[in-house]
N, C-alpha and C positions, 0 to 999 in steps of 0.2 A: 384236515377234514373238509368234504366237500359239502357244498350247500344242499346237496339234496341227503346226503349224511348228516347231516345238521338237522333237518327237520325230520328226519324218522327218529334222529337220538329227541330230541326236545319239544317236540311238538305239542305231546301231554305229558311233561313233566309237572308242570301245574297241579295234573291229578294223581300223583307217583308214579307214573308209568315212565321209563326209559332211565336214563342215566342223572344221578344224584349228584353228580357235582357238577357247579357252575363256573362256566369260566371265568378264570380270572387273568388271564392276562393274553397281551393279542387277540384279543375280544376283536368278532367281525361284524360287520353288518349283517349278514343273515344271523347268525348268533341271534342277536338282539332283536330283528324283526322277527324270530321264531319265540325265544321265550314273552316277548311280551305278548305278543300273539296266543301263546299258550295261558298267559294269566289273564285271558281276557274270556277264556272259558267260564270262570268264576265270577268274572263281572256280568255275563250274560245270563249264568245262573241266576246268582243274586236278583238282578232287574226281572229276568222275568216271571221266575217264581213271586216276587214282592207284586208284578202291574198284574198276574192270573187272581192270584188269592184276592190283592186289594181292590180288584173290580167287584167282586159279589160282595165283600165285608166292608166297604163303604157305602155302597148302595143298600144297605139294612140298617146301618150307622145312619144316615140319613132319614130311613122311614123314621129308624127312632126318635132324632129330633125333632120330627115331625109330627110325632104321638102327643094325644092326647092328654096320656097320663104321665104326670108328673113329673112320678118317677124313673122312668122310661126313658122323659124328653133329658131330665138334669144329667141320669148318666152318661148321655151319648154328646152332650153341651161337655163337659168336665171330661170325656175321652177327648174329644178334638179340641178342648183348651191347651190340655196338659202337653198333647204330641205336635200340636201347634208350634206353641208358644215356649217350649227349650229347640235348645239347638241339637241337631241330628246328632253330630260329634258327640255332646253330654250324654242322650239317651246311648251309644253303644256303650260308655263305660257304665252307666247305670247300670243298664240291663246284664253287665258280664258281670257287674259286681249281683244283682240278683238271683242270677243264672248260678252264682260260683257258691251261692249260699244256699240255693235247694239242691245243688252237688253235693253237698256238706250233709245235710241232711236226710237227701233220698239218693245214695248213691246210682240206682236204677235211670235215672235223668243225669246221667252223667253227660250225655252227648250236648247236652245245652249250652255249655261253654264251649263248644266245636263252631267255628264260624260256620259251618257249613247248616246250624242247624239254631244255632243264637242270631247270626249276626241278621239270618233272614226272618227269623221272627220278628227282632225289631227293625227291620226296614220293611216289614208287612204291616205292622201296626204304624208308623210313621205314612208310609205313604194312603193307608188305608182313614187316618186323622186327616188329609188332605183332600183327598178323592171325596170321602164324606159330605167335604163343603162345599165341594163344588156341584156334591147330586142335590144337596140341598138345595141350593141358589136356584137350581135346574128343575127341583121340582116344586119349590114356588114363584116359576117362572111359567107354569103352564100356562096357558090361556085357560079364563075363566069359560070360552065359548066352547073351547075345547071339552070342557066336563057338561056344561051345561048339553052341548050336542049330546053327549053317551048317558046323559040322564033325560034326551028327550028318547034317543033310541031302545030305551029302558038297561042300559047298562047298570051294573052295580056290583058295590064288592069288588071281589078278586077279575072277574072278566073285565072291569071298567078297566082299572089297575092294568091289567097285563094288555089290554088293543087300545086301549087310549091315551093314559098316565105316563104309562112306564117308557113307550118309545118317543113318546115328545121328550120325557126328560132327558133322556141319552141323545139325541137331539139337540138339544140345546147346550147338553154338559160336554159334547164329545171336540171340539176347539179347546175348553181348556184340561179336560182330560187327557189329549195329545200330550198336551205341554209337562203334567205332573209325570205321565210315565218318562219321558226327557228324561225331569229333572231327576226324579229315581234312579233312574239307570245311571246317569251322571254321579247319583250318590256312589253308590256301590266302588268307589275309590277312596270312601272314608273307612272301610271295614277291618283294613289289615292297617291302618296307622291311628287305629283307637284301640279301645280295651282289647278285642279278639286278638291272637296270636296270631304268625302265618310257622304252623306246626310243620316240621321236618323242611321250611321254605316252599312249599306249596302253596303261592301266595297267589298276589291279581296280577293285573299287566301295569298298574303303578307300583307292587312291591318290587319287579321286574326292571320297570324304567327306571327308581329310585336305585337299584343297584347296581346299574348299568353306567347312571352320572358318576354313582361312587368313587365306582373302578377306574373308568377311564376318563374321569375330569372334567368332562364334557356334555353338561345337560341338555344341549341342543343335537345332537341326536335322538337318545332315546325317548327325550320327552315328546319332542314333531312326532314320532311313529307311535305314539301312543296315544294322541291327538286324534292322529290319520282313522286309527282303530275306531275311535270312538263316533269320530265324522262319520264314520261307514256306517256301525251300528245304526247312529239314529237316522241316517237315511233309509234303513232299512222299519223302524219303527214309523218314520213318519209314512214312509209308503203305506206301510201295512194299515194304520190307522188312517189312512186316507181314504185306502177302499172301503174300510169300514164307514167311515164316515158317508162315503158316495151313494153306500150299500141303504145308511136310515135316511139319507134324504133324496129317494131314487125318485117319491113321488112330486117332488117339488119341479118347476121347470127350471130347466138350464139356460141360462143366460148366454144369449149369442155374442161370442167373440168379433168385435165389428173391427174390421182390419180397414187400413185406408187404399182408397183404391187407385193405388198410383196408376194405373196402365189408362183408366180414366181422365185423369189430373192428366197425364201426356196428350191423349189424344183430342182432347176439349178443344 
C-alpha cells in the first residue's frame, strides 16, 4: 500500500470513516503519521470545544465570585475549589462513574458516557474551574481609576461593565488565559486512558502512538510524531491568541524594537 493509499484508507478513521482494521505488523511510517494524525482530530475537538464553552462559563463563574450575595459568591468559591483542587485524571473517572449512573436511570442520556459527549463535559467544567480564577484575579485587578473615570463619564450598570470593566479584564487575564487553553488542549491525552472507553478504537492520537510502541517495540517513533502534532497545534493556538491579544491591546503604544546600529559602530 502506497502512502498516499494510506492516508485516503486512515485519515478519518479516528471517526469511523475508512477501513477498521489496524495494522499490525510491517507497520510504516506513513501508517503511523496518518492514524495518529487522524486521532488528533479528537484532541482538537476536545480542546476546542472545552477553550469555546470555558471562555463565557468562567467569565460568569467569576462575576459570581465576585457577587455580593453570599450565596452566589460561596457556590462559585466551592465550584473552583472542588475542580481546582482533584486532579483532572480523578474527575474523568468520577464523572464516567456519574454519567454511568444517570445512564441507569434515565436511559434518554445515554450518550453521556460517549467520550465524545462526557469526556468534554468534564474538561468544560475543569478548564472553565480554571479560567474562572484567572478572570477573577483580572477583575480585581482593574484600576480603581479606571471605574472611577466611567463614574465621572456617568457610566453605570451594564454599559460601565461591558466599555470599561469587561475589556480591561480580558486584558489583563489574556497572558494567562493563553496558557490554561495550552494546558487543555494538552489535557485532552487523558480522556481515552481514564474512565471513557475508546469505542469500536476510535480513539486520540495518544491511543494511536500507545499502539504503535506496542506493536513495534519502539516508543521513539510514534511517540516524537505525536509530540510534533501537538507542537504544531499550540503553535497554531498561540498565534491565534496572540492576535487576539494584539487585537485588546491595539490602543496602547508599541514599544520600539531598538536594534544596534552596527553600520554606525563601523563607520565612527
Amino acid at each position: 500500500m502506497s502512502c498516499a493509499e494510506t492516508i485516503s484508507t486512515y485519515a478519518l478513521r479516528s471517526l469511523g470513516i475508512g477501513e477498521r482494521l489496524l495494522p499490525r505488523s510491517d507497520i510504516t511510517l506513513c501508517e503511523q503519521f496518518t492514524l495518529i494524525g487522524s486521532g488528533m482530530l479528537w484532541n482538537i475537538y476536545f480542546g476546542l470545544l472545552a477553550i469555546v464553552l470555558g471562555f463565557f462559563t468562567a467569565q460568569a463563574i467569576a462575576l459570581a465570585k465576585a457577587s455580593n450575595t453570599k450565596a452566589v459568591r460561596k457556590s462559585a468559591e466551592w465550584f473552583i475549589f472542588i475542580f481546582r483542587g482533584s486532579p483532572l485524571f480523578i474527575q474523568f473517572f468520577f464523572g464516567y462513574f456519574v454519567f454511568l449512573s444517570i445512564k441507569q436511570s434515565v436511559p434518554a442520556f445515554g450518550d453521556l458516557t460517549d467520550a465524545w459527549l462526557g469526556a468534554a463535559i468534564v474538561l468544560w467544567l475543569n478548564t472553565t474551574a480554571y479560567s474562572a480564577e484567572i478572570f477573577y484575579g483580572a477583575l480585581m485587578a482593574v484600576p480603581k481609576g479606571d471605574t472611577e473615570a466611567a463614574d465621572a463619564y456617568g457610566f453605570s450598570g451594564w454599559p460601565r461593565f461591558r466599555r470599561i470593566v469587561w475589556p480591561t479584564m480580558l486584558r489583563l487575564a489574556w497572558p494567562a488565559y493563553t496558557n490554561e487553553a495550552i494546558f487543555i488542549f494538552h489535557s485532552t491525552t487523558l480522556v481515552f486512558v481514564s474512565g471513557f472507553p475508546a469505542i469500536q478504537q476510535k480513539g486520540d492520537a495518544l491511543y494511536y502512538a500507545s499502539y504503535f510502541a506496542d506493536k513495534t517495540f519502539n516508543p521513539f517513533i510514534p511517540y516524537p510524531i505525536l509530540a510534533g502534532y501537538f507542537v504544531l497545534v499550540t503553535l497554531c493556538i498561540i498565534t491565534v491568541f496572540g492576535l487576539i491579544g494584539r487585537r485588546l491591546n491595539r490602543h496602547l503604544p508599541v514599544a520600539r524594537d531598538e536594534r544596534p546600529k552596527f553600520m554606525a559602530q563601523i563607520f565612527r
